[in-house]
C-alpha positions in Angstrom: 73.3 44.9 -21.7 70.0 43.7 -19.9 70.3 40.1 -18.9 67.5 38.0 -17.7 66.7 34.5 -16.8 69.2 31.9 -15.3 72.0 34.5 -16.3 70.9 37.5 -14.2 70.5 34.9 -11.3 74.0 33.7 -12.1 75.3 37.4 -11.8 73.2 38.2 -8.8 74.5 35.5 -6.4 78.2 36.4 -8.1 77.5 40.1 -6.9 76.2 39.3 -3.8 79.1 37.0 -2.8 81.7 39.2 -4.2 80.1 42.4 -2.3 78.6 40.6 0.7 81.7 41.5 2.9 82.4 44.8 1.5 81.8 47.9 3.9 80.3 49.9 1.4 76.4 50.0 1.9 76.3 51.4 -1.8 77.8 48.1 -3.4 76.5 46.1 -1.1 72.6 47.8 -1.8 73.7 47.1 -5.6 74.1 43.4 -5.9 71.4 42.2 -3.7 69.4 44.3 -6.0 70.2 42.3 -8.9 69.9 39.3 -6.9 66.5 40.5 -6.3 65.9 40.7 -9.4 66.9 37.7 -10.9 65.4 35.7 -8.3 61.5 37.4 -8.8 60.5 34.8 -11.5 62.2 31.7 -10.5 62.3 31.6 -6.4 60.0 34.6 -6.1 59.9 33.3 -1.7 63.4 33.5 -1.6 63.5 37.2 -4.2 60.7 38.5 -1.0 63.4 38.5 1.3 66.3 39.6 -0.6 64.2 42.6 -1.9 63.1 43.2 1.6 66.3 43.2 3.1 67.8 45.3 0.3 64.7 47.8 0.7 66.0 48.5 4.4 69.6 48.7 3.6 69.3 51.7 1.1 66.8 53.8 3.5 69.3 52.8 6.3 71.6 54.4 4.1 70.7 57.4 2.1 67.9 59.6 1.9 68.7 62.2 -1.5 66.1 62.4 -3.8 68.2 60.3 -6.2 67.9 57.6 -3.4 64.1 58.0 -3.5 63.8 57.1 -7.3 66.2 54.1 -6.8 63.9 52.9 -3.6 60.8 53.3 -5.8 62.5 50.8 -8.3 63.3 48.2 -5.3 59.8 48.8 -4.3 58.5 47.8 -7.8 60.7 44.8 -8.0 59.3 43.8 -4.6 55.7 44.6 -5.6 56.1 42.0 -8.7 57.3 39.4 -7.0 54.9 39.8 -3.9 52.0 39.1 -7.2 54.1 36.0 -7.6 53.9 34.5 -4.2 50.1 35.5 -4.1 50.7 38.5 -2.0 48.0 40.9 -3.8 46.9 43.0 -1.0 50.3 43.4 0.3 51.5 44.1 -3.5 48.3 46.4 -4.1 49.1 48.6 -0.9 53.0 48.9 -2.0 51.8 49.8 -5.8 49.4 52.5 -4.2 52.2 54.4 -2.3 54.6 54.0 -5.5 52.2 56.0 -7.4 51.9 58.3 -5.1 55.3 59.2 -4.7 55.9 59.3 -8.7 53.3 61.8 -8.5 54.9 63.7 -6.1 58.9 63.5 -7.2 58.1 63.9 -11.2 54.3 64.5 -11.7 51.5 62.8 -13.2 52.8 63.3 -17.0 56.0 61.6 -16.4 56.6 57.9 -17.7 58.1 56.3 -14.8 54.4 58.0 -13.1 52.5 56.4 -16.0 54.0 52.8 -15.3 53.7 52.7 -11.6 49.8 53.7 -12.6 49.5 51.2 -15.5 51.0 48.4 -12.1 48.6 49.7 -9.4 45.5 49.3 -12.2 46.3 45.7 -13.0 46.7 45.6 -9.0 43.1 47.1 -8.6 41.8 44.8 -11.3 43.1 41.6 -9.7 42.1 43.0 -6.3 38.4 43.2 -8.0 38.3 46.8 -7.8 36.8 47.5 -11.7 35.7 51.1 -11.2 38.6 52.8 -9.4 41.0 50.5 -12.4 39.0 51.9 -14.8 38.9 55.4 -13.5 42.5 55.5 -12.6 43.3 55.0 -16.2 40.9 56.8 -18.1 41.2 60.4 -15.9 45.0 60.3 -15.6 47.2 57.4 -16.9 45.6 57.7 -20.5 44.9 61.3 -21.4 49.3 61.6 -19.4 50.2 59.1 -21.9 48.7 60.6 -24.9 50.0 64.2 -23.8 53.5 63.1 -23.5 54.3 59.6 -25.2 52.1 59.9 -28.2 49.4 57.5 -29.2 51.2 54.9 -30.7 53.9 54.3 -28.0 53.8 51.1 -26.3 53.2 52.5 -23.0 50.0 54.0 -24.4 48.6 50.8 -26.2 49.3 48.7 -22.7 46.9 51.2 -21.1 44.8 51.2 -23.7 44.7 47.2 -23.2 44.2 47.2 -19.7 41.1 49.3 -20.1 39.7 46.7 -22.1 40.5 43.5 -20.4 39.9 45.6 -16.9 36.1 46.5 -18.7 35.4 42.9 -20.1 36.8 41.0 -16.8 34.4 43.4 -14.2 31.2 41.1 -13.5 28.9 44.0 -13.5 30.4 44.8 -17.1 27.1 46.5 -19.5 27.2 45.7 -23.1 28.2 49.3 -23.9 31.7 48.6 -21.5 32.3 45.4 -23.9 31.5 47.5 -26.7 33.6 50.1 -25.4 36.1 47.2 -24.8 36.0 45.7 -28.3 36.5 49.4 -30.0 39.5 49.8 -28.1 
């Protein structure tokens, strides 16, 4: 079961003071995580620095390619709630090498590859950067999606969305981009 809200926050700081003293990195790496976690939306300044801090102890740690999925995930976490203390450029620049690595550990047809690109557009788009948004998901992240998910998977629609609102929010937008936009 996937909790969220004041209940995942409940469990983090259980975990983390249950596992705090433990000598096993592993368990240790795992509750801060959900600490992490539950702290992004409510005390996203405080989530920073547990994510941070739990970043380090699992590359400290391990380094299987296992390990680099699960750091991609902490980096993710870390990436949202850097957007929620107003950290864009920072959050931008971590979304950018997520991508990357998805691309290089399962390809560019994979979902987790297509999420991290569907995060670093909205990143480009709040950065201001319209045309490489735009680019990003038209070239790859829609014609992957497509390919592998289908059409009507949600995954696909979100893209599909963030074209649109990333073509009607760029200033320099033509009136063939908001009809492009609208059709969508």
């Amino acid at each position: 079961q996937r909790f969220h809200g004041p209940v995942l926050l409940a469990l983090g700081w259980a975990g983390w003071k249950t596992y705090l003293g433990r000598p096993e990195p592993g368990v240790r790496a795992s509750g801060m995580g959900v600490l992490g976690r539950g702290l992004i939306n409510s005390r996203p300044a405080e989530g920073v620095s547990v994510l941070e801090a739990n970043l380090a102890l699992v590359k400290r740690y391990s380094d299987s390619k296992a390990n680099r999925r699960n750091t991609l995930v902490l980096q993710a976490n870390l990436a949202n709630c850097l957007v929620n203390v107003g950290r864009q450029d920072e959050a931008l620049a971590l979304r950018r090498g997520i991508h990357a690595e998805c691309v290089a550990l399962n390809g560019v047809s994979h979902e987790a590859t297509i999420s991290a690109g569907s995060n670093l557009a909205i990143s480009l788009d709040c950065a201001g950067l319209w045309d490489e948004s735009q680019s990003l998901i038209r070239n790859q992240l829609l014609p992957a999606a497509r390919r592998t998910l289908g059409h009507d998977k949600h995954t696909t629609l979100s893209l599909s969305q963030n074209l649109a609102v990333s073509l009607q929010g760029n200033p320099k937008c033509t009136r063939e981009d908001l009809l492009e936009a609208e059709t969508i």
